[in-house]
VEXDRENSE-688214 format. One record per residue (C-alpha): y, x, z. Coordinates in nm, 4 decimals. Layout:
# VEXDRENSE-688214
[node [Y, X, Z]]
...
# end
This chain:
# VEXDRENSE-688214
[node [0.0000, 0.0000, 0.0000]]
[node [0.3397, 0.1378, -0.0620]]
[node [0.5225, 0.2980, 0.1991]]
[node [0.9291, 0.2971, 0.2330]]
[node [1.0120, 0.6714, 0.1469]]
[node [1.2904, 0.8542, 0.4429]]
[node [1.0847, 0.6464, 0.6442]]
[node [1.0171, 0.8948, 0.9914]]
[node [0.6878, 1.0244, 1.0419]]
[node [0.4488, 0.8116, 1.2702]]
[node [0.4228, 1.1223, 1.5217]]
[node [0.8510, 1.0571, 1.6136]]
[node [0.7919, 0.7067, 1.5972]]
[node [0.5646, 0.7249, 1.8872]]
[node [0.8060, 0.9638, 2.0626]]
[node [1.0850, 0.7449, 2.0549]]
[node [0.8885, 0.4344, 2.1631]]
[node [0.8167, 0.6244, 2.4404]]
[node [1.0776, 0.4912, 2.6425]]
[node [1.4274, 0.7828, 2.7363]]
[node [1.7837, 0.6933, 2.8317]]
[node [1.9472, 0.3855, 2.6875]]
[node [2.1674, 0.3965, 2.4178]]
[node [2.5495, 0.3779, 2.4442]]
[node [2.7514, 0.0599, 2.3790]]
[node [2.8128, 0.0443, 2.0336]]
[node [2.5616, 0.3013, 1.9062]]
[node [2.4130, 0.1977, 1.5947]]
[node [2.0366, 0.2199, 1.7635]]
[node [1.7194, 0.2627, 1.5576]]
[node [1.7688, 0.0222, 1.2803]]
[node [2.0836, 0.1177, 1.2090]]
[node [1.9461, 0.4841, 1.2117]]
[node [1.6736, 0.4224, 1.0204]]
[node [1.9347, 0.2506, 0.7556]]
[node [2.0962, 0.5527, 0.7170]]
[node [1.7743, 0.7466, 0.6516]]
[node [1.7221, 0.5100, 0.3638]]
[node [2.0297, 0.4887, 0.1762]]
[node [2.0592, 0.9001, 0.1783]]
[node [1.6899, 0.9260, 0.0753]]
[node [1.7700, 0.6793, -0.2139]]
[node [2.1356, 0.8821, -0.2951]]
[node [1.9079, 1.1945, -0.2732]]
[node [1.6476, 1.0365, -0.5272]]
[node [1.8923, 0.8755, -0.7429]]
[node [2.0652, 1.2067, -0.7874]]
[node [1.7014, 1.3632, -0.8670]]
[node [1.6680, 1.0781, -1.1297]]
[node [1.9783, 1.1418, -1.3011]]
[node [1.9056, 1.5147, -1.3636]]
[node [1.5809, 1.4403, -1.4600]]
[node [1.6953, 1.1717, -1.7098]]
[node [1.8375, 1.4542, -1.8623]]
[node [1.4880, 1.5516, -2.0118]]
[node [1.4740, 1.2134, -2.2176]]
[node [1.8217, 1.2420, -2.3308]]
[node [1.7297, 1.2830, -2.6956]]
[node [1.5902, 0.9164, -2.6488]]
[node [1.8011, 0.6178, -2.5752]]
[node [1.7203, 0.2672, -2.6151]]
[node [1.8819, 0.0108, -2.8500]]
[node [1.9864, -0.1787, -2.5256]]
[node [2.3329, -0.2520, -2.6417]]
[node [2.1683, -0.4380, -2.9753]]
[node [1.9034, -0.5820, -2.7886]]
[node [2.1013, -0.7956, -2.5115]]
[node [2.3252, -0.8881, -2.8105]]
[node [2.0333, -1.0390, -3.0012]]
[node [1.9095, -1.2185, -2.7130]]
[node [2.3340, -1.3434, -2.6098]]
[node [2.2926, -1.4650, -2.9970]]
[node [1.9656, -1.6213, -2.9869]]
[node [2.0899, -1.8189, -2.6677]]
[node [2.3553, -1.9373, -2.7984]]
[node [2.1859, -2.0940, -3.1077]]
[node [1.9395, -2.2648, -2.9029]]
[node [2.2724, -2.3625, -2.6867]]
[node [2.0187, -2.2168, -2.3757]]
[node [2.1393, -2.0548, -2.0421]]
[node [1.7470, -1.9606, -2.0220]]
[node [1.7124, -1.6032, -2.2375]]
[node [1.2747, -1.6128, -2.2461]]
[node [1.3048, -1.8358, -2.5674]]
[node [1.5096, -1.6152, -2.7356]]
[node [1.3278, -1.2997, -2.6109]]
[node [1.0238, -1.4605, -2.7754]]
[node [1.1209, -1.5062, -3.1115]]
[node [1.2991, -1.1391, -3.1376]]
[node [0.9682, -1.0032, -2.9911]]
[node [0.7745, -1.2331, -3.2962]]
[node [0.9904, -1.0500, -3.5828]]
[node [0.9784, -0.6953, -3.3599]]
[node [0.5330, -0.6948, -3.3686]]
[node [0.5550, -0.8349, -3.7172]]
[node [0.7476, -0.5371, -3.8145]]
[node [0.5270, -0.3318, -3.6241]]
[node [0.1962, -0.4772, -3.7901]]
[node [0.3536, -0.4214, -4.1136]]
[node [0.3833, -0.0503, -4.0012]]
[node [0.0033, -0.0669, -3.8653]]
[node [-0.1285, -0.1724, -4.2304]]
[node [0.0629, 0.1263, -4.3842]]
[node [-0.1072, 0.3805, -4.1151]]
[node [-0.4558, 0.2081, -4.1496]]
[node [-0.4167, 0.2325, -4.5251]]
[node [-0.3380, 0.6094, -4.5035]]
[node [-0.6046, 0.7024, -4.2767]]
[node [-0.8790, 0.4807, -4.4885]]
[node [-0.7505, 0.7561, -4.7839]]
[node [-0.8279, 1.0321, -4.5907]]
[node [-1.1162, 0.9652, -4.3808]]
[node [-1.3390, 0.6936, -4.5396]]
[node [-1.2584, 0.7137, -4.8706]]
[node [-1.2678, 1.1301, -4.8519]]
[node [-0.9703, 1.1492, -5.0474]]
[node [-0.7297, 1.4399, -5.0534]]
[node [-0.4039, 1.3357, -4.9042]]
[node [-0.1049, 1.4668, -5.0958]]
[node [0.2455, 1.5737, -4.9882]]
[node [0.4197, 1.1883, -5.1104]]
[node [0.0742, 1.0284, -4.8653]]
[node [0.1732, 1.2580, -4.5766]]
[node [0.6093, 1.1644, -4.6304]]
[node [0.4767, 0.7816, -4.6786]]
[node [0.2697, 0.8105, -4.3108]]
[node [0.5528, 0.9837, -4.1568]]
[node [0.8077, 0.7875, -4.2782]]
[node [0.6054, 0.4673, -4.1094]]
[node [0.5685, 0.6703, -3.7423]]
[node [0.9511, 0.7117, -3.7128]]
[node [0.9690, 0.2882, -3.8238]]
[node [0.6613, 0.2453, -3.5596]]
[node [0.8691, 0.4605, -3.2829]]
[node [1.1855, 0.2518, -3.3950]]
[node [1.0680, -0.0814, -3.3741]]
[node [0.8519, 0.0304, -3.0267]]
[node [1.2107, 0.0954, -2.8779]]
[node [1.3476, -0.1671, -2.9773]]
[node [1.0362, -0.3636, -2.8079]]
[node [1.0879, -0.2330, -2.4739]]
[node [1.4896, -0.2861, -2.5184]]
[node [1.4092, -0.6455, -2.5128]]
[node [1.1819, -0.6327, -2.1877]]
[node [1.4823, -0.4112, -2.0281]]
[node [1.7326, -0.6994, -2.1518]]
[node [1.5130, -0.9734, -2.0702]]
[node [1.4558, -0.8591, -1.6796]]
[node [1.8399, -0.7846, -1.6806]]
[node [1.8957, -1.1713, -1.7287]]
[node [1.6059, -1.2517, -1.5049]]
[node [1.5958, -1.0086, -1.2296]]
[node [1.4232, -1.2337, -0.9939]]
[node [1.1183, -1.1524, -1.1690]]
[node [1.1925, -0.7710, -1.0978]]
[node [1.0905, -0.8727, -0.7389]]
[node [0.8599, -1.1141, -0.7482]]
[node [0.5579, -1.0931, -0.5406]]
[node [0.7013, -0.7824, -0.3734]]
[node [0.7745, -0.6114, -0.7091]]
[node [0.4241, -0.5812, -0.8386]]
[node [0.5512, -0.5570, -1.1926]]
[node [0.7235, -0.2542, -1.1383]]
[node [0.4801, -0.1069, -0.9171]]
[node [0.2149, -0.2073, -1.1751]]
[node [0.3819, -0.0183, -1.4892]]
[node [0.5200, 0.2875, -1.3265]]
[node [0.1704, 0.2825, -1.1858]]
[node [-0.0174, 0.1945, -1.4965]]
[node [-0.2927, 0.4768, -1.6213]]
[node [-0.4732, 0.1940, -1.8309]]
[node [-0.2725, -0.1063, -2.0079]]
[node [-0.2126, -0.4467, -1.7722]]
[node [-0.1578, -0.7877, -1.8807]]
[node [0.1650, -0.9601, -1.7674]]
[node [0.1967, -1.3216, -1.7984]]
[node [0.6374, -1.2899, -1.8662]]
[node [0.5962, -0.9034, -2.0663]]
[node [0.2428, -0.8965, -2.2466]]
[node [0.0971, -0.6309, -2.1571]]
[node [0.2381, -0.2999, -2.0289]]
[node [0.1438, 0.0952, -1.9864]]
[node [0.3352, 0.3786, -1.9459]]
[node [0.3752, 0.7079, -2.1228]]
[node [0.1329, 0.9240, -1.8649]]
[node [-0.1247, 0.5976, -1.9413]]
[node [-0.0458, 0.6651, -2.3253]]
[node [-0.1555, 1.0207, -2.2516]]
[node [-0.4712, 0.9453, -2.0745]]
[node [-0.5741, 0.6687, -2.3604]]
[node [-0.5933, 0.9611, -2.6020]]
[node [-0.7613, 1.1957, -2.3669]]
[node [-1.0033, 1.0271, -2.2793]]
[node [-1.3500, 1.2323, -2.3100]]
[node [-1.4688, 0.9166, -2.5367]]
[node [-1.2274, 0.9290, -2.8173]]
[node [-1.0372, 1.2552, -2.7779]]
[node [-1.2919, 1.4442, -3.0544]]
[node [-1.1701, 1.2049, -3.3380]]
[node [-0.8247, 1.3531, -3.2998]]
[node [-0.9411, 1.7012, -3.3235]]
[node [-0.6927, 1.8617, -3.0630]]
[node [-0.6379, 2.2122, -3.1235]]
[node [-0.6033, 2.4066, -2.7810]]
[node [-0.2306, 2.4362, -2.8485]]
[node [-0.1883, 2.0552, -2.8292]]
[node [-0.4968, 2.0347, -2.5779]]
[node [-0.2380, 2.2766, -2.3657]]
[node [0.0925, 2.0841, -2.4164]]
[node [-0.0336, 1.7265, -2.3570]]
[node [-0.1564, 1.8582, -2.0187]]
[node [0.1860, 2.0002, -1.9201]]
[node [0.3547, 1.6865, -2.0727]]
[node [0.1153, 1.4618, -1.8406]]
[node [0.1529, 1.6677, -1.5534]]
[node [0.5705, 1.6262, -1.6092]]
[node [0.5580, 1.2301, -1.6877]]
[node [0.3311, 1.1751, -1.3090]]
[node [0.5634, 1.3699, -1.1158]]
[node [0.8701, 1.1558, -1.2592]]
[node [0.6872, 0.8641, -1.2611]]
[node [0.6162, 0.9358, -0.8316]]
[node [0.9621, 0.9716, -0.7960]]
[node [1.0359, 0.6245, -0.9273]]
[node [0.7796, 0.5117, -0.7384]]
[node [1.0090, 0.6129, -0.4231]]
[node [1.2643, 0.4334, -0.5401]]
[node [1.1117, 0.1434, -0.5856]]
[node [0.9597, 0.1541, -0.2443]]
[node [1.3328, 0.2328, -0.1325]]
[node [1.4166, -0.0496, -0.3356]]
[node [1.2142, -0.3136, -0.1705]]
[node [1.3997, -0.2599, 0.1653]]
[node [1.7115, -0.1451, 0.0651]]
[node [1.8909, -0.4750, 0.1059]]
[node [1.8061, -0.4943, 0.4397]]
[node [1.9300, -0.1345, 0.4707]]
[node [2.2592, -0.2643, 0.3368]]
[node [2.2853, -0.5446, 0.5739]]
[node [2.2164, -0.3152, 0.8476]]
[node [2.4588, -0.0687, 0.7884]]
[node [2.7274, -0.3057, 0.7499]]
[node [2.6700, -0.4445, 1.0356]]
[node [2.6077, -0.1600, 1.2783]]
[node [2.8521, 0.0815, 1.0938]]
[node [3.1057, -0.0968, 0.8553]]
[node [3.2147, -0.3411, 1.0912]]
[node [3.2616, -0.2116, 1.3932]]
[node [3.4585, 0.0448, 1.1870]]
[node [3.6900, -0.1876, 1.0100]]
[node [3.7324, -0.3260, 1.4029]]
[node [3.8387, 0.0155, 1.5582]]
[node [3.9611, 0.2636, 1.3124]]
[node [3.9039, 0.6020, 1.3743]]
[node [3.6164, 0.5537, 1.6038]]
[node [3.3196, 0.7905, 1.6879]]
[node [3.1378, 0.7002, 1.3537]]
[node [3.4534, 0.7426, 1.1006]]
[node [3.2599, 1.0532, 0.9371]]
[node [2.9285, 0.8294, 0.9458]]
[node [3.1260, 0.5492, 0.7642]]
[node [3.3117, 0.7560, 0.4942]]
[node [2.9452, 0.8995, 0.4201]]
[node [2.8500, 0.6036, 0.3790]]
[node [3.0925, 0.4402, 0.1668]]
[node [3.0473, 0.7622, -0.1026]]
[node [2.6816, 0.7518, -0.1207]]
[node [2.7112, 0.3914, -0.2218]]
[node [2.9706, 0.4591, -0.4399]]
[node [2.7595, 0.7164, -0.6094]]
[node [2.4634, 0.5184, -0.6067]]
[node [2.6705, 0.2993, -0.8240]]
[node [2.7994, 0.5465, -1.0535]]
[node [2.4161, 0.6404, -1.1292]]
[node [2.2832, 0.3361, -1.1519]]
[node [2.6103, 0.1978, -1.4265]]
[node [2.5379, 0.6244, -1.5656]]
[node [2.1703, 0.5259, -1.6129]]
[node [2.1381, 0.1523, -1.7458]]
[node [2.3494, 0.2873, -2.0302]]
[node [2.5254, -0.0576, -2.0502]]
[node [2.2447, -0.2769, -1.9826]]
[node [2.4537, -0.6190, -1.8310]]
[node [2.2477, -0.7004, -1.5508]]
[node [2.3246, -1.0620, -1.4173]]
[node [2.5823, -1.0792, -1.1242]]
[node [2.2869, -1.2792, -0.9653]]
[node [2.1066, -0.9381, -0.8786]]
[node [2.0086, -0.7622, -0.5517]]
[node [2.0846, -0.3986, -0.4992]]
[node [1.6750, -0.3699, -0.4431]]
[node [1.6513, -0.5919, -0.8144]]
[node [1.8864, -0.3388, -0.9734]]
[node [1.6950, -0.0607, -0.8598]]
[node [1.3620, -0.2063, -1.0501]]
[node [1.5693, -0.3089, -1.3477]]
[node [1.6351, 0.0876, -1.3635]]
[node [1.3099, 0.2151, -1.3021]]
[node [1.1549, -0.0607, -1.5062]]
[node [1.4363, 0.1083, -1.7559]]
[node [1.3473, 0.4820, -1.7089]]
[node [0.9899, 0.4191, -1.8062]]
[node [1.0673, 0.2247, -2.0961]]
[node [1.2650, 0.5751, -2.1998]]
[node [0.9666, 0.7799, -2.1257]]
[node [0.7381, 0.5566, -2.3557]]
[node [0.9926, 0.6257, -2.6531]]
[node [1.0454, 1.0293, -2.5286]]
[node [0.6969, 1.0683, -2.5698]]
[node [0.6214, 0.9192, -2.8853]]
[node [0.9164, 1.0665, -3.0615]]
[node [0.7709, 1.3638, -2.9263]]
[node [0.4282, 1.3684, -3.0711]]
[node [0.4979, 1.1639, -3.3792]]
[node [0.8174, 1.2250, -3.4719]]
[node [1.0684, 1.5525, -3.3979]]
[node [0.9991, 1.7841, -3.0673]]
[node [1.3138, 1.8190, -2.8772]]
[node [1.1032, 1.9243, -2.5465]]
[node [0.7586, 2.0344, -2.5664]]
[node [0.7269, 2.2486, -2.8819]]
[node [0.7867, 2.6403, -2.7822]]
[node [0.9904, 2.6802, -3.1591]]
[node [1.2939, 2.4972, -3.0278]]
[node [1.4691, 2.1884, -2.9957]]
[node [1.3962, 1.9405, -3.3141]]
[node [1.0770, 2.1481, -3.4285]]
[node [0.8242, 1.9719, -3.5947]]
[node [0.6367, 1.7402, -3.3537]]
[node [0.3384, 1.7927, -3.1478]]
[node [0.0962, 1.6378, -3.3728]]
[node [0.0313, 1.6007, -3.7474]]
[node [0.0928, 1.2694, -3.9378]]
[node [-0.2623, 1.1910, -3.9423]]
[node [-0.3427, 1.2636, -3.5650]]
[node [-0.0280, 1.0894, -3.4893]]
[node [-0.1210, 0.7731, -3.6842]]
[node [-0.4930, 0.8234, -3.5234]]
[node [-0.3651, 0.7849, -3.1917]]
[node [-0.1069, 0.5050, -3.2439]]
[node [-0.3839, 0.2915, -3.4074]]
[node [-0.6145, 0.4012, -3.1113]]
[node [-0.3396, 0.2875, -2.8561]]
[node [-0.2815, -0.0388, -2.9914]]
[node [-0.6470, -0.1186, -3.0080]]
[node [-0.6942, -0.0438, -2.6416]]
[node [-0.3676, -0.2361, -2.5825]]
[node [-0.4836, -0.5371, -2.8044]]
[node [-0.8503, -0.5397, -2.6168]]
[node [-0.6701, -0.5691, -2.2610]]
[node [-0.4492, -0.9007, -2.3846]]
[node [-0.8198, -1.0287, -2.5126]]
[node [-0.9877, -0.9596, -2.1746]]
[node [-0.7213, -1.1017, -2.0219]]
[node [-0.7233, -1.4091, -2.2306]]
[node [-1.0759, -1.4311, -2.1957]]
[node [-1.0379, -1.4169, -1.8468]]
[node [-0.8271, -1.7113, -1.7701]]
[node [-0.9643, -1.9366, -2.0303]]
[node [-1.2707, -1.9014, -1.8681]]
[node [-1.1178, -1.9514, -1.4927]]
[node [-0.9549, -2.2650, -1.6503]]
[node [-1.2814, -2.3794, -1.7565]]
[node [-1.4405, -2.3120, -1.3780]]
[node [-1.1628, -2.4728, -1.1949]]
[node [-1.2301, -2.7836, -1.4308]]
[node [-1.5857, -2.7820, -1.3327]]
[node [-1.5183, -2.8060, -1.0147]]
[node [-1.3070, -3.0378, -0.9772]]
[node [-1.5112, -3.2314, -1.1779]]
[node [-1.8215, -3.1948, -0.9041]]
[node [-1.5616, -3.2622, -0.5997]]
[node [-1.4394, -3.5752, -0.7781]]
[node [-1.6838, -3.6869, -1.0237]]
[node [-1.6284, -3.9714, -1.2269]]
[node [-1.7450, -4.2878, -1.1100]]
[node [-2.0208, -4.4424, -1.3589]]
[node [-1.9339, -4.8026, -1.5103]]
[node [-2.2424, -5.0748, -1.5258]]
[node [-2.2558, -5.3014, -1.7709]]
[node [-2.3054, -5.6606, -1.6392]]
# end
């Protein structure tokens, strides 16, 4: 279960239960202590994020075009609610991305069935369709970001299991608002895995970099989870403060805790700064918590590790190849269409499952009902 990071270990809790000298009137006590704790572990972490953004900075998301689409698509259907819209840009987004699909499958059918020799215009035609698969991808995930920005009570429903679910995610997972959902160190261990990795005949210098790439994308993706279990309680944190700190201050200026409170006030003010820095003009609805802006960001910061690594490995290196930035990337145009296809099979067969899954739950709960209520029998007289 996730644990609030900052949180002290359980070693000083039980020292401090163990009873000492009252506190002073007016101290903030151990809430307000332990409120403290969390907002400067969360400044700390969100100042960690932002440098480490800085990796992905060759990638940003069409976010901007994305919540204009879905403003427009509202507006048509003369809607406050933004899921209808988000459903018909995400119909023309996978129809362009299935049109992409056919031209990979096509290409790879030349080359591997068919044993035909792939020439330079075959190899320009493939790549040409990975940078339209990568675009259309981003643009995907730009919806999701723009769609939780509208409805960021979703962001922490049922304790934010979304978010913990795809910062978490090492195999895809259906979601009943999103589809279904994995991020970029799950992409990695999809096409790694002992099963299928001989079909994409790895050399040892891409066997090497898509372990240091994996090993990068889990230790980012353990710092968001931090956040988010920041996030959760931060809220509360908030409250706390304000009222153990804040207020007393605005009561009696220049009291004991005037440093505490000016420390205070500029973390939050940089915690702002990063969080308006990093949603790169994502309008999140006025509506949100602090804690729901927090998951909006990480859900955010994943989506921009997805699109990282595929531009990455399909499309231009900017990171990971040792010749430079914009080298050639990772993998060839025929490994990279391998392991797209590959993806979106596995991705396809989790949606099925999961489809499977509650059809046939629908099904059981019908039968029973049915035998805890049966129908009573008519008799003809």
């Amino acid at each position: 279960a996730p644990t609030a990071a900052g949180a002290p270990p359980a070693a000083k809790k039980q020292k401090q239960a163990g009873g000492g000298a009252p506190a002073p009137a007016g101290a903030p006590g151990k809430e307000g202590e332990e409120a403290l704790r969390n907002l400067r572990s969360l400044h700390r972490l969100l100042g960690d994020l932002e440098h480490e953004m800085k990796v992905f900075q060759n990638v940003s998301l069409p976010i901007g075009d994305a919540a204009q689409e879905l403003a427009h698509g509202m507006a048509r259907a003369q809607s406050a609610d933004p899921f209808p819209a988000y459903v018909e840009s995400k119909k023309r987004t996978n129809l362009a991305i299935a049109s992409e699909y056919d031209k990979l499958k096509l290409e790879l059918d030349k080359s591997y069935t068919q044993q035909i020799q792939i020439s330079e215009g075959d190899l320009y035609t493939l790549q040409r369709s990975l940078f339209n698969v990568v675009h259309y991808h981003a643009r995907y995930v730009a919806f999701i970001c723009a769609l939780l920005a509208k409805k960021p009570a979703w962001v922490s429903e049922n304790k934010y299991s979304m978010v913990y679910d795809f910062v978490e995610s090492d195999y895809p997972f259906s979601n009943d608002k999103v589809d279904a959902l994995v991020n970029a160190s799950g992409l990695l261990s999809i096409i790694q895995d002992d099963k299928v990795a001989d079909q994409f005949h790895f050399d040892e210098r891409q066997k090497g970099v898509l372990n240091k790439c994996y090993g990068m994308l889990t230790r980012f993706e353990d710092m968001l989870i931090c956040i988010v279990n920041l996030g959760m309680t931060i809220d509360d944190s908030i409250a706390t403060l304000l009222k153990t700190y804040l207020k007393p201050a605005m009561e009696s200026p220049g009291g004991a805790e005037a440093e505490v409170v000016q420390d205070i006030q500029k973390m939050m003010n940089e915690i702002s700064q990063i969080e308006e820095s990093l949603l790169e003009g994502l309008p999140v609805s006025e509506t949100a918590t602090k804690g729901e802006t927090l998951g909006i960001l990480v859900f955010k910061a994943v989506c921009q590790a997805i699109i990282w690594f595929q531009v990455e490995f399909y499309c231009n290196s900017f990171v990971l190849s040792e010749y430079g930035p914009k080298s050639p990337p990772i993998l060839n145009p025929l490994q990279s269409a391998a392991c797209c296809l590959h993806i979106s099979n596995t991705i396809r067969k989790t949606l099925f499952q999961d489809l499977l899954y509650k059809t046939t739950s629908i099904v059981q709960e019908g039968e029973q009902r049915d035998k805890e209520n049966p129908t009573p029998v008519k008799h003809s007289s």
